[in-house]
RODO-2510 file (C-alpha; in nm, 4 decimals, decimal comma):
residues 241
     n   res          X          Y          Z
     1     x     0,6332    -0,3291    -0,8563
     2     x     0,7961    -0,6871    -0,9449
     3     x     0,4308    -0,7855    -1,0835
     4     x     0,3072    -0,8115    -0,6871
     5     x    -0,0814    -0,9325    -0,7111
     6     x    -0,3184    -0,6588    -0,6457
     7     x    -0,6813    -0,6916    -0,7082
     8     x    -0,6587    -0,5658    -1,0154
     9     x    -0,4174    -0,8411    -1,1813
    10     x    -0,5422    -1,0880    -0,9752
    11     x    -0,8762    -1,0297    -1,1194
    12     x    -0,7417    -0,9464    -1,4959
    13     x    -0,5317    -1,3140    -1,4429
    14     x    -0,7973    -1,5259    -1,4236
    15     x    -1,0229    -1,4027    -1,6489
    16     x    -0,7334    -1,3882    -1,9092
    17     x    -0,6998    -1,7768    -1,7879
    18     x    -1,0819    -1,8455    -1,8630
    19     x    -1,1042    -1,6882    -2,1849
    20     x    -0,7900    -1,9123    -2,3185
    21     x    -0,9908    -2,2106    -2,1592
    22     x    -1,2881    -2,1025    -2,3575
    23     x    -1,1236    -2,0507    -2,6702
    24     x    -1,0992    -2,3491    -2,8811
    25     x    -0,8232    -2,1573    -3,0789
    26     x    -0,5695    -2,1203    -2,8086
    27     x    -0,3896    -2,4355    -2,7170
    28     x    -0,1505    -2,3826    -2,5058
    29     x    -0,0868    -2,1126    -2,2741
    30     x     0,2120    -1,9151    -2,1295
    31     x     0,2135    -1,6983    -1,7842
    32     x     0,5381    -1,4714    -1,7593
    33     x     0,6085    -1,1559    -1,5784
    34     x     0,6582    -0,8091    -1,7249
    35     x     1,0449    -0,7176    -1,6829
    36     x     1,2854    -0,8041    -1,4276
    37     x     1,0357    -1,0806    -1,2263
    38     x     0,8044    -1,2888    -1,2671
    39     x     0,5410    -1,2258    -0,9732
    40     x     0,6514    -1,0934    -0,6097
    41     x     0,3776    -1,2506    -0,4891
    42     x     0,1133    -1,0270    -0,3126
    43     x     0,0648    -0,6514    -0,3216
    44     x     0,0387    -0,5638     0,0879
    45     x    -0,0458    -0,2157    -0,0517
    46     x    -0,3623    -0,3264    -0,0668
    47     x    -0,3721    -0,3886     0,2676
    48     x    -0,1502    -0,1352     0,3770
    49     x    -0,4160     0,1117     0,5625
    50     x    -0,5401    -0,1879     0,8101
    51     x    -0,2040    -0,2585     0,8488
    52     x    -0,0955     0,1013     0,9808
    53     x    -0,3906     0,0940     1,1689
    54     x    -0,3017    -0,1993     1,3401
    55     x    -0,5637    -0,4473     1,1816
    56     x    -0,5261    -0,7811     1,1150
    57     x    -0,6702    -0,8467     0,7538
    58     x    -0,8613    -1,1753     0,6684
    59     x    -0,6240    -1,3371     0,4513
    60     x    -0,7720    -1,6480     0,4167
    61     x    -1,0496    -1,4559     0,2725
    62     x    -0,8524    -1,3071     0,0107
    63     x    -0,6875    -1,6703    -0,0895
    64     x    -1,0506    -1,7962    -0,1814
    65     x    -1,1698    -1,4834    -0,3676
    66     x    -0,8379    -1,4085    -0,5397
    67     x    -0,5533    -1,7083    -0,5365
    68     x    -0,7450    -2,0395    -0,5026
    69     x    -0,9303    -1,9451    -0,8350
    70     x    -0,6279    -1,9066    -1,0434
    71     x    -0,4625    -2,1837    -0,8850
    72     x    -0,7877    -2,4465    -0,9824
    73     x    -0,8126    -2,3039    -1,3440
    74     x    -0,4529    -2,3872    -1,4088
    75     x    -0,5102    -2,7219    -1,3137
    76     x    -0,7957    -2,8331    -1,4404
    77     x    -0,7309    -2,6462    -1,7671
    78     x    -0,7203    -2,9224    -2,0341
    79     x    -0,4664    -2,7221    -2,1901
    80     x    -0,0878    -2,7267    -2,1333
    81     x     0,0313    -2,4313    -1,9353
    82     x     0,4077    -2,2945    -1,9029
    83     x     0,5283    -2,0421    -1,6861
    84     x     0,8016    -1,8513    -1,8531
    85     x     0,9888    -1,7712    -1,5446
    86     x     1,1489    -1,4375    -1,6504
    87     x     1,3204    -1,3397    -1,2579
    88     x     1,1894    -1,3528    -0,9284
    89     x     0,8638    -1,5969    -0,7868
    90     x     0,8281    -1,5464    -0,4551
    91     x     0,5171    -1,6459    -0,2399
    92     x     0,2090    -1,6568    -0,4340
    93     x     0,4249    -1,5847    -0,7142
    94     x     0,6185    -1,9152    -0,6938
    95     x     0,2245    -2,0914    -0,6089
    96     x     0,1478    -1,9980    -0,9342
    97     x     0,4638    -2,1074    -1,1116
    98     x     0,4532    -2,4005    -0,9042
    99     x     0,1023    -2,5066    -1,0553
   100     x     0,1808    -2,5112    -1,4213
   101     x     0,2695    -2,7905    -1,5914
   102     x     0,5903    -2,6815    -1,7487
   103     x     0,8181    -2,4231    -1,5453
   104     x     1,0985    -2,2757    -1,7724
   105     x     1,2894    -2,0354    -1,5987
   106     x     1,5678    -1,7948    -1,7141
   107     x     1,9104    -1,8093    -1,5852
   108     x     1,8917    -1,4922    -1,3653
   109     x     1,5336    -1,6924    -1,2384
   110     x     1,5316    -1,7139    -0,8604
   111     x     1,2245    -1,8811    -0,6052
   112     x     1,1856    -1,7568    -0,2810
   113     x     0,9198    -1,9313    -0,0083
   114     x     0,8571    -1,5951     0,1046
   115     x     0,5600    -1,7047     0,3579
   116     x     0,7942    -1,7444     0,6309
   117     x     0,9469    -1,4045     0,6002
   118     x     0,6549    -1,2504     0,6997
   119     x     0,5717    -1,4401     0,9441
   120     x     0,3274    -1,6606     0,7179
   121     x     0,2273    -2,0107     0,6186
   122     x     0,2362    -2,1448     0,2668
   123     x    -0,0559    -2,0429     0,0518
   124     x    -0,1240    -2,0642    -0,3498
   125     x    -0,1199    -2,4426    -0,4055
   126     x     0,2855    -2,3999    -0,2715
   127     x     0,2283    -2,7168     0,0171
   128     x     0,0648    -2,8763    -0,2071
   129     x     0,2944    -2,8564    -0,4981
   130     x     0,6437    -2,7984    -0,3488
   131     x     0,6812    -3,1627    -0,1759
   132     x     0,5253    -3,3357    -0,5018
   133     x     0,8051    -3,1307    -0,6771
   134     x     1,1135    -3,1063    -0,4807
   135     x     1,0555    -3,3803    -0,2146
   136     x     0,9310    -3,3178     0,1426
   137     x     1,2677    -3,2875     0,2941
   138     x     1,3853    -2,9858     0,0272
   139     x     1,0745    -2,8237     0,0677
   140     x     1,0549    -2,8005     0,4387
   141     x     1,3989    -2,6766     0,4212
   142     x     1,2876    -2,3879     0,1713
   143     x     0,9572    -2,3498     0,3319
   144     x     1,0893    -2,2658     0,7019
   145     x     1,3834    -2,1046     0,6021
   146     x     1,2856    -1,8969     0,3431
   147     x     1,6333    -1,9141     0,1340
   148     x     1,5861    -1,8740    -0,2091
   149     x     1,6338    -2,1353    -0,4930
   150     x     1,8423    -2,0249    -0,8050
   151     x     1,7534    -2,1269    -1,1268
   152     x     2,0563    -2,3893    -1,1874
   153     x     1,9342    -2,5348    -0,8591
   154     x     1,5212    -2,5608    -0,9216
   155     x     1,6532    -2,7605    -1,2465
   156     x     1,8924    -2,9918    -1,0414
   157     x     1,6378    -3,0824    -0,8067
   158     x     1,3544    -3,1101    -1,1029
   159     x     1,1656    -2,8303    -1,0029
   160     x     1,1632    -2,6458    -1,3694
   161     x     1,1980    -2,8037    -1,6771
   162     x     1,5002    -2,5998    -1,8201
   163     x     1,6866    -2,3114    -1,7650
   164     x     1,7537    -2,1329    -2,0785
   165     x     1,9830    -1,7979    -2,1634
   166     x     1,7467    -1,4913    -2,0162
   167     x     1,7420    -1,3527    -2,3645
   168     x     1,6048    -1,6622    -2,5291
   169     x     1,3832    -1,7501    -2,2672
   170     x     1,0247    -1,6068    -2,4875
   171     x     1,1701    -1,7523    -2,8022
   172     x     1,2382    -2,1053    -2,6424
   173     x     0,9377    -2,0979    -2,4275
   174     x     0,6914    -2,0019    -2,7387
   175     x     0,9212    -2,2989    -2,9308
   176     x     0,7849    -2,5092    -2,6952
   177     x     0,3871    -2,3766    -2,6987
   178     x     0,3762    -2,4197    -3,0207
   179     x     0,4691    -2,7806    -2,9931
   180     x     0,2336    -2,8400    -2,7164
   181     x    -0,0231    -2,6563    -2,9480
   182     x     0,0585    -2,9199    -3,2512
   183     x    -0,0223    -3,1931    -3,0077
   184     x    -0,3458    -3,3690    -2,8945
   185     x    -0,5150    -3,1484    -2,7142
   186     x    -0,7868    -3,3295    -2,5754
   187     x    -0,5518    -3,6529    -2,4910
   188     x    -0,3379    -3,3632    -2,2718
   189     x    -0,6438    -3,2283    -2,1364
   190     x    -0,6912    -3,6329    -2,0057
   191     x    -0,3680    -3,6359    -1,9317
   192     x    -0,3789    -3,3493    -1,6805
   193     x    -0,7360    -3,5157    -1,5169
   194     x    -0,5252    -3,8173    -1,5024
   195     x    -0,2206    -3,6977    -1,2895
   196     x    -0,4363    -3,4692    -1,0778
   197     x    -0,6148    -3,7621    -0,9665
   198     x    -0,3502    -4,0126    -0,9470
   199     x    -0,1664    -3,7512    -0,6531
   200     x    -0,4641    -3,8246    -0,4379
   201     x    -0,5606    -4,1571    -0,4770
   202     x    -0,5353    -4,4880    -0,4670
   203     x    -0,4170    -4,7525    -0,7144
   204     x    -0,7776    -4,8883    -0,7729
   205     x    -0,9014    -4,5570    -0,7719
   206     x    -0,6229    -4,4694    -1,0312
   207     x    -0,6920    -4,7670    -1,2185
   208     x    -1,0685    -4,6805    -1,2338
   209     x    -1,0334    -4,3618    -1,3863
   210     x    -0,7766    -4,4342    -1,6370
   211     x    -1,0360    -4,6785    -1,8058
   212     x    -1,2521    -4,3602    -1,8017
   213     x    -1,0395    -4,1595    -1,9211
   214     x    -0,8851    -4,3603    -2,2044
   215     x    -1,2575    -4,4616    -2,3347
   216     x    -1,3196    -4,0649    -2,3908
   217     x    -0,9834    -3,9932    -2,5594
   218     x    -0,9989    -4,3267    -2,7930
   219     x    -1,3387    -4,1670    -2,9449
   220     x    -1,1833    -3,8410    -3,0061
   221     x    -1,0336    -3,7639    -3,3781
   222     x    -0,6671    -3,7055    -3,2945
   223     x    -0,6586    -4,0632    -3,2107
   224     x    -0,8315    -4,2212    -3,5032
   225     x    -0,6081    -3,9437    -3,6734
   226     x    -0,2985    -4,1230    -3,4957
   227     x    -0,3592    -4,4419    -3,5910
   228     x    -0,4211    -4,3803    -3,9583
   229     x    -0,0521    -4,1648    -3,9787
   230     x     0,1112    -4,4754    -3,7741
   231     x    -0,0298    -4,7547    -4,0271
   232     x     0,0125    -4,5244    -4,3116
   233     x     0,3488    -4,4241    -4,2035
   234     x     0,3337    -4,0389    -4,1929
   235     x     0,3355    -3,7975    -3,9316
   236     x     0,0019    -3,7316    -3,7725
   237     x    -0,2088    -3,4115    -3,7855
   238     x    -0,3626    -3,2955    -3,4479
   239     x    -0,6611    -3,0795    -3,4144
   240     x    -0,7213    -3,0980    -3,0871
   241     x    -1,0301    -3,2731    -3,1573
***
């Protein structure tokens, strides 16, 4: 049903998401949806019996057990991560979307802030990520409203990196994996530790970290690999190593 999250997916999600992180094979990773959307968000048929009965459910609860945990391993993944966005991300859906670092959506790709709808706040990373994306004034705007973003829009206002022909979207999305997966993994891994932190912080703090940072990715191979290609004048070879 538009790939809503039940329990079942949510759990299937992140342990997909854990055993790429594990892997020392896979690097890079790609989250789409299975035919017309990319993730409705969540599946209230789960919840559907307390809500007949007139219950309210715990749904912060359910954010800690079953979102929050996706949401984390995306970002701290030292791996690049692209959502493929195939149709429709709306409410958690979009969180998730939202917390990759690439977004590439098709042209019939739409993003909905759902939350409101329902009578909801934001949940899935989406205040944290939607400002940072879109600025605070669009996201407000999208947040209380609950008007939904087309594709052609997201890209003019940043929020994915391209919109591609719904047809091509696999081809050009797996184009650009296997780029990311030529690349230095461990220096992207950094990369992401870097940003995350820098979002939070402050310059010295920033500053601090980079020197950490850079000291564990100029001992790695790919760099020393780097190096040798740029004097030698050659393209380098990444391992991810």
């Amino acid at each position: 049903m538009l790939n809503a999250v039940n329990e079942r997916m949510g759990r299937e999600l992140l342990e997909a998401l854990k055993e790429a992180d594990k892997d020392d094979d896979v690097r890079s990773i790609i989250i789409t949806g299975k035919d017309r959307a990319f993730c409705a968000g969540e599946d209230i048929q789960d919840l559907r019996g307390q809500y007949e009965r007139g219950e309210n459910p715990r749904l912060g609860e359910r954010l800690h057990y079953k979102y929050n945990p996706i949401i984390r391993r995306i970002r701290q993944m030292p791996k690049p991560v692209i959502a493929a966005v195939n149709g429709a991300a709306a409410g958690a859906g979009a969180g998730i979307a939202y917390s990759c670092d690439f977004r590439v959506a098709a042209e019939n790709a739409k993003f909905i802030q759902a939350f409101i709808r329902v009578g909801l706040a934001p949940d899935s990373g989406t205040s944290f990520f939607l400002p940072r994306l879109v600025g605070f004034a669009k996201a407000i705007e999208l947040s209380l409203t609950g008007n939904e973003l087309t594709s052609k829009d997201a890209e003019r206002l940043g929020l994915v990196s391209k919109v591609v022909p719904t047809d091509q979207l696999m081809i050009i999305t797996r184009e650009l994996a296997a780029k990311l997966s030529q690349g230095p993994t461990r220096a992207i891994g950094l990369t992401k530790r870097a940003l995350n932190k820098s979002i939070s912080s402050d310059l010295e703090t920033v500053l601090e970290y980079e020197s950490y940072l850079q000291e564990i990715a100029g001992a790695t191979s790919d760099h020393l690999e780097a190096v040798r290609a740029f004097f030698e004048k050659r393209k380098p070879v990444f391992k991810g190593k």
